[in-house]
C-alpha positions as CSV (number, residue, x, y, z in Angstrom):
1,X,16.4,16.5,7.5
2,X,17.3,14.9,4.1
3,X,21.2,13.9,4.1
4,X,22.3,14.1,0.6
5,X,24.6,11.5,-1.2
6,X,28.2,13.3,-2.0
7,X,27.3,15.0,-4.9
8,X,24.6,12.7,-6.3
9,X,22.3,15.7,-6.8
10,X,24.3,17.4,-9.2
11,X,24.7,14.1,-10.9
12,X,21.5,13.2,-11.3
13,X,20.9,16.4,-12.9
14,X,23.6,15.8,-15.4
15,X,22.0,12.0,-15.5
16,X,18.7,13.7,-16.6
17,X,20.0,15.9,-19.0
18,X,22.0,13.4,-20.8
19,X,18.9,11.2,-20.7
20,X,16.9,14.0,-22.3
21,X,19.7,14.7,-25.1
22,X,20.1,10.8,-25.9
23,X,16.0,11.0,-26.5
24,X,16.2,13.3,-29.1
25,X,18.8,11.9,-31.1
26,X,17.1,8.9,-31.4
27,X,15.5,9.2,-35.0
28,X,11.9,9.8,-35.2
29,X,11.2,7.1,-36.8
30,X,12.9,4.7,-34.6
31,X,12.0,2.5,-31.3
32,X,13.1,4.5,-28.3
33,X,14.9,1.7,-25.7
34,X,17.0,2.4,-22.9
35,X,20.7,1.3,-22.8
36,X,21.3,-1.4,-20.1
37,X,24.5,-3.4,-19.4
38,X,22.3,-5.9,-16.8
39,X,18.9,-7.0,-17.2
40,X,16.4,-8.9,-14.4
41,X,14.4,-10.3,-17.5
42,X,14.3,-13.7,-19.0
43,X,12.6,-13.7,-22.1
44,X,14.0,-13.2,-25.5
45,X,14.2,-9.9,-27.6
46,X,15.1,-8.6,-30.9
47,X,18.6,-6.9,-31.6
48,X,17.9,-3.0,-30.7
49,X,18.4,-0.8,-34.1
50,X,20.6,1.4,-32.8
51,X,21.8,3.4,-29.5
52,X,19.5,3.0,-26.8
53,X,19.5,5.9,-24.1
54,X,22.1,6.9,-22.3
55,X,21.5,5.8,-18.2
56,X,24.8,6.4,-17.2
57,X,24.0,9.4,-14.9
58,X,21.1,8.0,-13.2
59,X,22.2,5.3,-10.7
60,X,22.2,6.9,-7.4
61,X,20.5,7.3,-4.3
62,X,19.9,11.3,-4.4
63,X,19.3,11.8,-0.7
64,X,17.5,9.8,2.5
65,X,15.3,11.6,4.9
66,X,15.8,9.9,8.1
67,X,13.1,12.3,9.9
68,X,10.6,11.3,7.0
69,X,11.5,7.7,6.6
70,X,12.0,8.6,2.7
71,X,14.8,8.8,0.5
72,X,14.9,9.8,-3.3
73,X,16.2,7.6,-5.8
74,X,17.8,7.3,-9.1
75,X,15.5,5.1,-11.5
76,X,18.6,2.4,-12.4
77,X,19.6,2.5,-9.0
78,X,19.8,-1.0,-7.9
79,X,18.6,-2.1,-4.5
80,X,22.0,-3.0,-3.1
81,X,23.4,0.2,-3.8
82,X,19.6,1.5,-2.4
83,X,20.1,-0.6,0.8
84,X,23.7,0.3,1.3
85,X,22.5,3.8,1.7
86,X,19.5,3.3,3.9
87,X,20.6,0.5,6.4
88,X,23.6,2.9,8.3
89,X,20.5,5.0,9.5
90,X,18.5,2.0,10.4
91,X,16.0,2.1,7.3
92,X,15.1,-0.7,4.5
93,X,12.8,-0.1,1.7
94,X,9.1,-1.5,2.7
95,X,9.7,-4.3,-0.2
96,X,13.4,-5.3,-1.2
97,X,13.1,-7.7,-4.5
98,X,15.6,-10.7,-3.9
99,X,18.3,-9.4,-6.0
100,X,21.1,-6.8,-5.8
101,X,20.9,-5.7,-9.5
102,X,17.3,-5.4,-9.7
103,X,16.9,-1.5,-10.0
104,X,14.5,0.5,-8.1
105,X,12.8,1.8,-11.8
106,X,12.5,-1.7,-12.5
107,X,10.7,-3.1,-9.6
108,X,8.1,-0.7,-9.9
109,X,7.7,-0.5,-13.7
110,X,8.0,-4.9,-14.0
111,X,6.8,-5.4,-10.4
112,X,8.6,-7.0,-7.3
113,X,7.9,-9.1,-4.1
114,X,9.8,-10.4,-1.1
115,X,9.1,-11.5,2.6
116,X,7.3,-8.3,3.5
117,X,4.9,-8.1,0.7
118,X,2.6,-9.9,3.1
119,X,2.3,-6.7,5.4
120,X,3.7,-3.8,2.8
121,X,2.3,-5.0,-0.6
122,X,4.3,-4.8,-3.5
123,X,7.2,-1.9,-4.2
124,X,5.3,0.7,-6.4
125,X,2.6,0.9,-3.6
126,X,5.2,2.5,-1.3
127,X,6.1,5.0,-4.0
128,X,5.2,8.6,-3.0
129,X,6.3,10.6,-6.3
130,X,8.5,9.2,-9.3
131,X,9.7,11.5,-12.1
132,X,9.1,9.9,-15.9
133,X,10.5,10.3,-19.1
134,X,7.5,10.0,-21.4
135,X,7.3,8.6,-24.8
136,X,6.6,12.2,-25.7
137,X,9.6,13.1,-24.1
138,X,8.6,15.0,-21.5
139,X,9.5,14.7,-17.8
140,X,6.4,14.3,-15.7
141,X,6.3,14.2,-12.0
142,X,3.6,11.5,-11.1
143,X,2.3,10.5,-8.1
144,X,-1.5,9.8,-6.6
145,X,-2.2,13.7,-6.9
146,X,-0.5,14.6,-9.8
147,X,-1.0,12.8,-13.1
148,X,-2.6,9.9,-11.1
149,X,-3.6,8.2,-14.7
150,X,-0.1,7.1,-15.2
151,X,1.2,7.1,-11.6
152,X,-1.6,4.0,-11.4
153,X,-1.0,2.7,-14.7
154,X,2.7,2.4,-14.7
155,X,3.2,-0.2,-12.7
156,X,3.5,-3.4,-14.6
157,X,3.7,-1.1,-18.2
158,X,7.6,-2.5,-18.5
159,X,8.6,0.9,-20.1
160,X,6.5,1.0,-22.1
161,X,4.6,4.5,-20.9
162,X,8.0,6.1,-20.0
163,X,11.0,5.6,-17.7
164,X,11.5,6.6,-14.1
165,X,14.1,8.8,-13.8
166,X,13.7,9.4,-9.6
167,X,11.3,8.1,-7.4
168,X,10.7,9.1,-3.5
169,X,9.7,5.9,-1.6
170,X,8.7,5.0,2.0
171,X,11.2,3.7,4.1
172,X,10.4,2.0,7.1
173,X,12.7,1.3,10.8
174,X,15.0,-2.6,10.8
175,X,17.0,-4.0,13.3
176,X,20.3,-5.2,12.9
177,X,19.5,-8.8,12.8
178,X,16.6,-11.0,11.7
179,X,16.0,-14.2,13.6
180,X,14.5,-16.8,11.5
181,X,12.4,-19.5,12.5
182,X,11.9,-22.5,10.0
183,X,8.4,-24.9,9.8
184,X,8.8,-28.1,8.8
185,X,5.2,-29.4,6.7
186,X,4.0,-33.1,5.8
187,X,1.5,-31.7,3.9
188,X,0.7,-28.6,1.6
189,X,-2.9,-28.2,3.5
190,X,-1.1,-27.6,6.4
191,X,1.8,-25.3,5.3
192,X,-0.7,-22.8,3.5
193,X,-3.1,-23.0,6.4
194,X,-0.7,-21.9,8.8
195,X,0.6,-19.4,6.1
196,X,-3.0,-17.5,6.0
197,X,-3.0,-17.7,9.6
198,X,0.1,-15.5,10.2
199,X,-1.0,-13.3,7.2
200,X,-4.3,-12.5,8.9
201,X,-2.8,-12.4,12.7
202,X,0.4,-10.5,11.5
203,X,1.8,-13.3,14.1
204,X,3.7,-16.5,15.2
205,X,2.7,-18.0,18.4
206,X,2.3,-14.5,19.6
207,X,5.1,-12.9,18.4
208,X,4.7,-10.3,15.4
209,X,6.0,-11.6,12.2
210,X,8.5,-9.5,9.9
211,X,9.2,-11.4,7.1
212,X,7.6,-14.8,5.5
213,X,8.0,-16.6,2.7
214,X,8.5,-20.6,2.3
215,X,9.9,-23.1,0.2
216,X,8.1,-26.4,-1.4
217,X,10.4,-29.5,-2.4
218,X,7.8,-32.3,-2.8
219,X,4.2,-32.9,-1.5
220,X,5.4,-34.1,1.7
221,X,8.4,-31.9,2.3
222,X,7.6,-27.9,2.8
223,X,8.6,-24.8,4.7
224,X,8.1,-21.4,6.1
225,X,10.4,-19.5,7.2
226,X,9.2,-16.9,9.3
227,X,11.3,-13.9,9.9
228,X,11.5,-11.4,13.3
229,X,13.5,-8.4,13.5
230,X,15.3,-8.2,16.7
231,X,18.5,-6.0,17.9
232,X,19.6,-9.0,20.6
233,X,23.2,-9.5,19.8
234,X,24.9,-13.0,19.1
235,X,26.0,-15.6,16.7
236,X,24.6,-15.1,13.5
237,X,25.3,-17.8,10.2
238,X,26.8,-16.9,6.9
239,X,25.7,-17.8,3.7
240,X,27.6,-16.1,1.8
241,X,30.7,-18.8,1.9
242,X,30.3,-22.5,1.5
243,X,27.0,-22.8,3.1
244,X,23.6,-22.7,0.9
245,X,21.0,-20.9,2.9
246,X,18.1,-23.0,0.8
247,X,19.8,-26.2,2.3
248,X,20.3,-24.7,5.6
249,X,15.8,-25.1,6.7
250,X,15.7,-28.5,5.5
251,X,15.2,-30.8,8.7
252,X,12.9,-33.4,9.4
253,X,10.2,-32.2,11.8
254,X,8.9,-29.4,13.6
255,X,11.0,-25.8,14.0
256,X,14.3,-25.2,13.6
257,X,16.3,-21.6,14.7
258,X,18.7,-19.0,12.8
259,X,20.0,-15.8,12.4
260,X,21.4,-13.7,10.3
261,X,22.5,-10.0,10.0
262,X,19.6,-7.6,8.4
263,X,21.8,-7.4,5.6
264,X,22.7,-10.8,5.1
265,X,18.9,-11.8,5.4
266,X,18.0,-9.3,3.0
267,X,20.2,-10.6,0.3
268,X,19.7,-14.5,1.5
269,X,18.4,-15.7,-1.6
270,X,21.4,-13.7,-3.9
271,X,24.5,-15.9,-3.2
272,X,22.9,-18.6,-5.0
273,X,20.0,-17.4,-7.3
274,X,17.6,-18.9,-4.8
275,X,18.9,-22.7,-5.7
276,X,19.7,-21.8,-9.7
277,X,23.5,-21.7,-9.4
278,X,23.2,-25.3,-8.9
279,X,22.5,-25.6,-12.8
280,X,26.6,-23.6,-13.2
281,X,27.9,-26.7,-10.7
282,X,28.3,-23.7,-7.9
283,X,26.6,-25.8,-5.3
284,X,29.9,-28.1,-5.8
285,X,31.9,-28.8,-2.8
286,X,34.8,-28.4,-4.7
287,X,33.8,-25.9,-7.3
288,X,32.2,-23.4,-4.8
289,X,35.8,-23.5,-3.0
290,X,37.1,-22.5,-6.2
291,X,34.6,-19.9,-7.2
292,X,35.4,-16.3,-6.0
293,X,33.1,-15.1,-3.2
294,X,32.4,-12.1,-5.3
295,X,31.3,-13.7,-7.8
296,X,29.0,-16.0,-6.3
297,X,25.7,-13.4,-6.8
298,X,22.9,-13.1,-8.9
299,X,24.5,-11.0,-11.5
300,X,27.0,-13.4,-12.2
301,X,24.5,-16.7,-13.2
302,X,22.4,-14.0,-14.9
303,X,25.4,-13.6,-17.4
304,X,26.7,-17.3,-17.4
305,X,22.8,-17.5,-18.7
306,X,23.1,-14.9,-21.4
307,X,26.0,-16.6,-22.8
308,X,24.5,-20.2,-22.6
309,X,21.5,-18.4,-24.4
310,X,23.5,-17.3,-27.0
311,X,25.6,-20.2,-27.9
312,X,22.9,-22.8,-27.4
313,X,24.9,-24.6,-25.2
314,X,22.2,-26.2,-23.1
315,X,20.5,-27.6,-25.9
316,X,23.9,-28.6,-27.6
317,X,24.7,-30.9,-24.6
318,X,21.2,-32.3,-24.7
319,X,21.4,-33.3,-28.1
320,X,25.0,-35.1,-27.6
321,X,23.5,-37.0,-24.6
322,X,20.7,-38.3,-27.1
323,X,18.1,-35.9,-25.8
324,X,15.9,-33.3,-26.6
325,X,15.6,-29.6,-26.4
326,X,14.5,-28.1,-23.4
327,X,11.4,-25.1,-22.4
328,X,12.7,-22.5,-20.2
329,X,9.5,-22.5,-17.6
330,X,11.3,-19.3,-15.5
331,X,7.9,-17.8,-14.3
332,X,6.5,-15.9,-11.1
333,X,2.5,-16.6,-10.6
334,X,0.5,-14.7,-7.9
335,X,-2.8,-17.4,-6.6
336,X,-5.3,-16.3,-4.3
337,X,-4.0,-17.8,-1.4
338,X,-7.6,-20.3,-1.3
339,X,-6.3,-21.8,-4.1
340,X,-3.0,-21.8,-3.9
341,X,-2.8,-25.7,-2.3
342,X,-5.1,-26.4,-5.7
343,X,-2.5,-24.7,-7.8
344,X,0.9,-27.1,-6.0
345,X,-1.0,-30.2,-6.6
346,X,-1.1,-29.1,-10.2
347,X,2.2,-28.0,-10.9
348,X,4.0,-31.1,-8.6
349,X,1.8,-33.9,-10.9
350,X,2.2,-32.0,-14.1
351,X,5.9,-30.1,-14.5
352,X,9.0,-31.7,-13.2
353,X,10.5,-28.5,-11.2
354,X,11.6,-28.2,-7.6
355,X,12.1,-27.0,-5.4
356,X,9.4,-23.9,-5.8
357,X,9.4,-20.6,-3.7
358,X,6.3,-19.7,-2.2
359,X,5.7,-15.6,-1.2
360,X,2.3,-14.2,0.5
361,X,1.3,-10.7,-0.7
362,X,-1.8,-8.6,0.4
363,X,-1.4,-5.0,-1.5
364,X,-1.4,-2.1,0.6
365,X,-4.5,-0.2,-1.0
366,X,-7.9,-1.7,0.5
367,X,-9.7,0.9,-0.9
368,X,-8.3,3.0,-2.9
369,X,-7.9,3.2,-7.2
370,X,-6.1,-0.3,-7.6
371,X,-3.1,-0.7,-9.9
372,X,-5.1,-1.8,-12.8
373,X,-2.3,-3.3,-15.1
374,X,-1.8,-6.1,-12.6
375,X,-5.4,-5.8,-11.3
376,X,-5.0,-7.9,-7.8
377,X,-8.3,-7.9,-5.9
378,X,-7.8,-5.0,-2.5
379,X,-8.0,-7.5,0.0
380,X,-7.3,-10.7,-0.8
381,X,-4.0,-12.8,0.3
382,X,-2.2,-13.9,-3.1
383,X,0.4,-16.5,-3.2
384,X,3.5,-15.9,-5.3
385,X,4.7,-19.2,-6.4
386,X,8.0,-18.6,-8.0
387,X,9.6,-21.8,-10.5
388,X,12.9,-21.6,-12.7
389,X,14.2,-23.8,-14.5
390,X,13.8,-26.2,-17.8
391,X,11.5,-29.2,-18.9
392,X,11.7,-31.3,-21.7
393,X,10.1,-29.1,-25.1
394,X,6.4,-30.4,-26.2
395,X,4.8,-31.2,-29.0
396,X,3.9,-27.2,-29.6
397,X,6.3,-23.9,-29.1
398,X,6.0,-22.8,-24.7
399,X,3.5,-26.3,-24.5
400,X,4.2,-25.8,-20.4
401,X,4.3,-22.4,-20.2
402,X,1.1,-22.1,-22.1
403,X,-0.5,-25.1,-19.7
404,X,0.5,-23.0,-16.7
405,X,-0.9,-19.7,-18.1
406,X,-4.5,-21.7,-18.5
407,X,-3.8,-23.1,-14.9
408,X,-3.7,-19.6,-13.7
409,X,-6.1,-18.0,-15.2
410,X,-8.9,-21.2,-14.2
411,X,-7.5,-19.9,-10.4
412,X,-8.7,-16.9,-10.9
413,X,-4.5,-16.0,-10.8
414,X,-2.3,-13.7,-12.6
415,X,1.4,-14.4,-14.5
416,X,4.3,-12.1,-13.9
417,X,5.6,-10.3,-17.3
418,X,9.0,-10.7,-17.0
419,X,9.6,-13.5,-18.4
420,X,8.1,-15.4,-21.9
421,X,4.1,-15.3,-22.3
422,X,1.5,-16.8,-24.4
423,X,-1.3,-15.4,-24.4
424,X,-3.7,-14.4,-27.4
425,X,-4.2,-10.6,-27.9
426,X,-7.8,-10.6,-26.1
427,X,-7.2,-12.6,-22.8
428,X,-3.9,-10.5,-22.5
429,X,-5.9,-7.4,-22.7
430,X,-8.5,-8.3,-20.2
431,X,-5.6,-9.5,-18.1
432,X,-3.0,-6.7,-18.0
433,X,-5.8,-3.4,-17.9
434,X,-6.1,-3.1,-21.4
435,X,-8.4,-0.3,-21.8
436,X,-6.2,1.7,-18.9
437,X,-3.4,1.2,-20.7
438,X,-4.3,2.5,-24.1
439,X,-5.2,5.9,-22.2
440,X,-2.5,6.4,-20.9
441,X,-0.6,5.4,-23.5
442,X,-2.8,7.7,-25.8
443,X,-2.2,10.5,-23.0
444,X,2.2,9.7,-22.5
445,X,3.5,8.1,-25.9
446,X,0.8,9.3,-28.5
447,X,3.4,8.7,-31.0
448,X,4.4,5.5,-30.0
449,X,7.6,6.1,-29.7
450,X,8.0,3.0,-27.3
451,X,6.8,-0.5,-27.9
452,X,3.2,-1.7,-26.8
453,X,3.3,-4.1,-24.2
454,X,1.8,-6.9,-25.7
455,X,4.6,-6.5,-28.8
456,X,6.9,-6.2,-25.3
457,X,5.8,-9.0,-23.2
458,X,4.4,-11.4,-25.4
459,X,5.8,-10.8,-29.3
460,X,9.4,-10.3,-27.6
461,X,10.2,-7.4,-29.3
């Protein structure tokens, strides 16, 4: 039986018809855009002209299904309010992306990953039905039945088909804790040997494997951390407070133990931007005693980054210190998993950023009609190999980001939109579904009321 959220129904319906009324009074000659107080992004954009559309009334879970494992959700619902809903009746999304203000729309329309993606494949995969607000401003109910062209092709499309405005996902069981197990490596061969192994066996010594996802902080030093689900009561750690879960699986050799509340695991990597907040100075002793708990999340580095954006101010103190600029290289590449050792030797001789996050992901559908704007082969074990942070600027505009592009692409790999891209019209359009895209795009937004995706992803508009 679905348990409704107190009134969320009736909300969302106002949401939607608010949505629908802030559609048509945008001009018709204008760019429709959504209005957003947070972003996940990290590429620059033009200034909007004028009032983007009004979201306000479309941030909450609807209802969860405990019987069906399902629960219906508001598009800019973001996963912690998602996982504060599911979690009292035992449930977790299949995928839950790293951090709290990522909303549910988002994941599936910009793509998302996490520990699970190695058994559950990436969030819009365990979407059953999402409702979309077209270019054309219509509101379509899509799904693998029922206007299957853009329930396939929305994924990776960055808004630029329509908006979800509810989606009805899978949920699946959890325990209330997660006991972690942490591999020490001496070699990269070794790590992403052992990292196939428990992607193909589903296992550890044995025991099934929940979760896994590793860490890389030089050739010689690397991790997994292997998650299991267990509902064994005990101590559990807290990273939350002074501790810094990244630091916490560094050892020397062989396994270490942890464990951690589902909900504390889930949002591991939030407290401290994986290790970003260590560019604010929040990995201080002193500073982090300083720093309000509340504030140490995701949300807040994301706008201590804005601002810095703004003002320049990284640049500015790299020019007093008799410096140059620096490239933002903030990127998320997916390597088949053959290649992925090939791809670390690359990176660690060639861009000076560690530590790098390492995420397996096999998509759910073996056989069936593929997501064909982020066209990963049914089958195969991808890598994610996840990097943030800055290098010194080159000789041409992106010079790193543009060498790590042509890295991927000799890998037979593919680059995450999210954040600034490169590439020349063609390649982009062979890479990102091209000829999918402009039919749907013919068939949803035949007056191009939103942008293209190149003009999105790459032009920064």
């Amino acid at each position: 039986m679905s348990v409704p959220r107190t009134d969320a129904r009736t909300a969302h319906d106002a949401g939607v018809e608010r949505l629908l009324e802030s559609y048509l009074a945008v001009p018709p000659t204008a760019t429709v855009r959504l209005a957003k107080p947070t972003s996940n992004l990290f590429r620059s954009r033009t200034a909007a002209d004028g009032a983007g559309l009004d979201t306000s009334g479309l941030t909450n879970v609807i209802a969860v299904d405990p019987a069906a494992r399902t629960a219906d959700v508001a598009g800019m619902c973001t996963y912690e309010d998602l996982v504060a809903a599911t979690l009292p009746h035992g449930l977790a999304p299949l995928v839950v992306p790293q951090l709290k203000t990522i909303t549910l729309g988002g994941a599936v329309t910009g793509l998302g990953i996490e520990s699970t993606s190695f058994r559950n494949g990436l969030p819009h995969e365990s979407v059953l039905e999402l409702d979309i607000l077209t270019g054309a401003g219509e509101l379509v109910t899509a799904s693998p039945s029922e206007h299957a062209d853009l329930y396939r092709a929305f994924p990776n499309s960055y808004g630029t088909l329509g908006y979800a405005v509810r989606l009805r996902i899978e949920l699946e069981p959890v325990e209330p804790f997660v006991a972690l197990t942490h591999l020490r490596f001496h070699a990269l061969d070794d790590l992403v040997a052992a990292m196939d192994d428990i992607v193909e066996t589903g296992q550890l010594d044995g025991v099934p494997v929940d979760y896994l996802d590793g860490v890389v902080f030089s050739a010689d030093e690397s991790y997994l951390c292997v998650g299991m689900q267990t509902a064994a009561s005990g101590p559990v750690s807290d990273y939350t407070g002074r501790q810094i879960f990244y630091r916490s699986i560094q050892h020397d050799d062989g396994a270490t133990h942890d464990r951690l509340t589902i909900h504390d695991y889930l949002w591991r990597w939030d407290t401290d931007w994986f290790w970003c907040s260590k560019a604010f100075g929040a990995q201080h002793p002193l500073v982090r005693r300083l720093w309000p708990g509340r504030l140490r999340r995701s949300s807040t580095y994301w706008k201590l980054m804005k601002l810095e954006r703004r003002f320049d101010l990284g640049d500015r103190l790299e020019k007093l210190r008799g410096r140059p600029p620096r490239e933002r290289v903030i990127q998320d590449v997916e390597v088949p998993v053959e290649r992925c050792v090939e791809f670390l030797d690359w990176f660690l001789a060639n861009v000076p950023i560690e530590p790098i996050w390492l995420c397996p992901l096999r998509l759910r559908d073996d056989g069936g009609s593929g997501w064909p704007l982020y066209p990963l082969r049914p089958g195969q074990t991808y890598v994610n190999v996840g990097f943030w942070s800055t290098v010194p600027v080159g000789q041409a505009e992106g010079e790193t980001n543009r060498q790590i592009e042509r890295k991927v692409g000799e890998l037979d790999g593919h680059k995450s939109l999210y954040s600034d891209s490169y590439y020349p019209p063609e390649e982009f359009d062979r890479l990102y579904g091209g000829d999918a895209y402009r039919a749907a795009k013919a068939t949803y937004d035949p007056d191009s009321r939103l942008l293209d995706l190149y003009e999105k992803a790459v032009q920064r508009r």
